[in-house]
FIKEGU-530118 format. One record per residue: x, y, z of N, C-alpha, C in turn; residue in three letters. Coordinates in pm, whole numbers, padded with zeros to 5 digits, always signed. Layout:
<atoms>
XYZXYZXYZala...
</atoms>
This chain:
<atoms>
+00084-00117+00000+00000+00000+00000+00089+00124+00000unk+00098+00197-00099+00157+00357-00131+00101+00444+00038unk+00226+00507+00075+00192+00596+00176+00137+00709+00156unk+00104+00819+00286-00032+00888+00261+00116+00981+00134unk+00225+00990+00188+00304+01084+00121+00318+01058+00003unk+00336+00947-00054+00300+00877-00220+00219+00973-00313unk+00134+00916-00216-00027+00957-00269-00037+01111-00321unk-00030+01181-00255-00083+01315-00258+00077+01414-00294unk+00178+01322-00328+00251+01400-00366+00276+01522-00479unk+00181+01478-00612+00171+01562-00717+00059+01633-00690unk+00003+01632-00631-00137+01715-00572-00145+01824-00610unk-00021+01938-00566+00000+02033-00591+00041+02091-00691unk+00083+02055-00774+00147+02055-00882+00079+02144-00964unk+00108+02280-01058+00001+02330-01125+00005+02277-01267unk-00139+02257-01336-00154+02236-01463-00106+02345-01544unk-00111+02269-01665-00122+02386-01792-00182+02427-01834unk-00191+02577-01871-00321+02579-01908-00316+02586-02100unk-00419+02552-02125-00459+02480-02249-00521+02605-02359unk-00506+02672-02417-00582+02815-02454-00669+02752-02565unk-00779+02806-02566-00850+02757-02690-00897+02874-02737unk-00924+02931-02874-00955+02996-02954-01046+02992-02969unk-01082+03110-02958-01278+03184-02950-01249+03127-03101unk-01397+03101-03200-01420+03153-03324-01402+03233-03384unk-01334+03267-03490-01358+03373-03617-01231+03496-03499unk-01154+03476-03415-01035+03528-03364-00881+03457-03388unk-00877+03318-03402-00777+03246-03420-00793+03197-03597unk-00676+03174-03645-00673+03131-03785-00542+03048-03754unk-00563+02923-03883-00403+02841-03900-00319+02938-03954unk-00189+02859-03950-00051+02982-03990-00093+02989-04123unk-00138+02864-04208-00122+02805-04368-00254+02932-04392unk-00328+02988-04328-00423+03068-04355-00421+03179-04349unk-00269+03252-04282-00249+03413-04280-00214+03454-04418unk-00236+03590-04403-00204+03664-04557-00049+03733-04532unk-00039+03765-04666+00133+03760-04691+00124+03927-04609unk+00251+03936-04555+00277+04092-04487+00202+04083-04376unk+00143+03995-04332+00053+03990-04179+00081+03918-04065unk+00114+04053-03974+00187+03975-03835+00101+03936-03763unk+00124+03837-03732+00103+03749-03612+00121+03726-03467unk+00059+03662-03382+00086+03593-03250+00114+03433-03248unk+00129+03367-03191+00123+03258-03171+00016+03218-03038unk-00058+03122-03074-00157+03109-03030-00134+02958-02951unk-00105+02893-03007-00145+02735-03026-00081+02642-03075unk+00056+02577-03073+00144+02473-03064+00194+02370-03007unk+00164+02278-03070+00174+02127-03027+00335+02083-03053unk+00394+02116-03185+00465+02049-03246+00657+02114-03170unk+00727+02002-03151+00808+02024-03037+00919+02105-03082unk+00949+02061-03279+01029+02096-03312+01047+02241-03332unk+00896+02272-03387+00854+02445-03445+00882+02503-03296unk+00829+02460-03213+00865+02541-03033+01031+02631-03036unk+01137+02491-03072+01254+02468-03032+01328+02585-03130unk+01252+02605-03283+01274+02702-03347+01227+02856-03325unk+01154+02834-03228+01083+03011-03182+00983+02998-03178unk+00880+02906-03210+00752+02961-03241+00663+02908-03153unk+00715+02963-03018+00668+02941-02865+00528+02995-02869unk+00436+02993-02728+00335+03059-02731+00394+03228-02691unk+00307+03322-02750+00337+03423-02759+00412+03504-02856unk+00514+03434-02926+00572+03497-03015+00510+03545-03129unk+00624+03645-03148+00523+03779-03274+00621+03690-03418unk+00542+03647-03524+00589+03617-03658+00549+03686-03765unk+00617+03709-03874+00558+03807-03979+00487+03677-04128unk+00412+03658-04195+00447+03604-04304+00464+03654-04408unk+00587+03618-04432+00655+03690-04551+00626+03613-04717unk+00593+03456-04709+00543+03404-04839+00446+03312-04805unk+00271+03321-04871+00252+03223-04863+00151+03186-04996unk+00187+03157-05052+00103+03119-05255+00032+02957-05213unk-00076+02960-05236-00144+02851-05257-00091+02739-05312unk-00012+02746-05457+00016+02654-05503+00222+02627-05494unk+00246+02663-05379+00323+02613-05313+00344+02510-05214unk+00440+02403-05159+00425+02340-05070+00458+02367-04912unk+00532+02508-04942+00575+02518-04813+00547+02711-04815unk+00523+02754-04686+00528+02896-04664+00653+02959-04620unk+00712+03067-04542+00800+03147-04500+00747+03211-04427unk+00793+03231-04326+00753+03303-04219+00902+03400-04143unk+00849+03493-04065+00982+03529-03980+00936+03507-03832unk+01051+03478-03750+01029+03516-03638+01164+03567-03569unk+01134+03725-03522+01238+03728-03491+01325+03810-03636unk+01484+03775-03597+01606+03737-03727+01583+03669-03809unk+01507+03586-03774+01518+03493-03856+01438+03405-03940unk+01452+03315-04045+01368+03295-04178+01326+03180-04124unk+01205+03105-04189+01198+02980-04179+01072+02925-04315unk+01118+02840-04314+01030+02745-04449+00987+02616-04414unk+00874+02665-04369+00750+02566-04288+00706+02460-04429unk+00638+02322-04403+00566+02245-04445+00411+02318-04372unk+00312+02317-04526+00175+02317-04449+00110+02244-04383unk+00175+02116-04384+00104+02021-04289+00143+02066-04153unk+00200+02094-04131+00274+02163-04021+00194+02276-03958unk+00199+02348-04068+00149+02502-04041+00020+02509-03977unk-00062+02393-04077-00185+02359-04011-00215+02340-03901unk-00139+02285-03806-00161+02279-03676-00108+02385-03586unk-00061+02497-03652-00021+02589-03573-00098+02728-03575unk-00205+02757-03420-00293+02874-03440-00251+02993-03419unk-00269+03091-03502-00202+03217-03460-00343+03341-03434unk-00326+03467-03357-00390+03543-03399-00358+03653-03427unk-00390+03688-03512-00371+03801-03623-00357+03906-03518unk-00248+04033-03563-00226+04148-03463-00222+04280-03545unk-00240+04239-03688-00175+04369-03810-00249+04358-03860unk
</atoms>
């Protein structure tokens, strides 16, 4: 039998909190328009984090053509050339 100290050890511990996006306020990245800065809203993906694109951060998009496979974005210095599958899961809200 786990002691009472076992037990109730993570008790305290605070959660995360989880942000969810009102309607018609949040959009995917693959859905911003070119020259339109951003927030970061909403990221799952560990790698895009590790590159900047934490919650909170301000990004610009600098390319994004439909019949392309990948967009451009800035954050920061610096460039990056996202996959839309990717992008898709990443919510931003519009600030410009």
């Amino acid at each position: 039998m786990p002691s009472r100290h076992n037990r109730f050890r993570f008790r305290h511990r605070r959660k995360h909190k989880t942000f969810i996006c009102e309607p018609g306020k949040c959009v995917t990245l693959d859905q911003l328009p070119e020259r339109c800065r951003a927030t970061v809203f909403q990221n799952n993906n560990l790698t895009t984090i590790e590159r900047g694109l934490y919650l909170g951060a301000q990004i610009t998009m600098l390319r994004n053509n439909d019949d392309e496979p990948n967009i451009i974005i800035a954050v920061g210095d610096a460039r990056y050339a996202l996959d839309r599958r990717i992008a898709r899961t990443i919510k931003v809200r519009i600030t410009e």
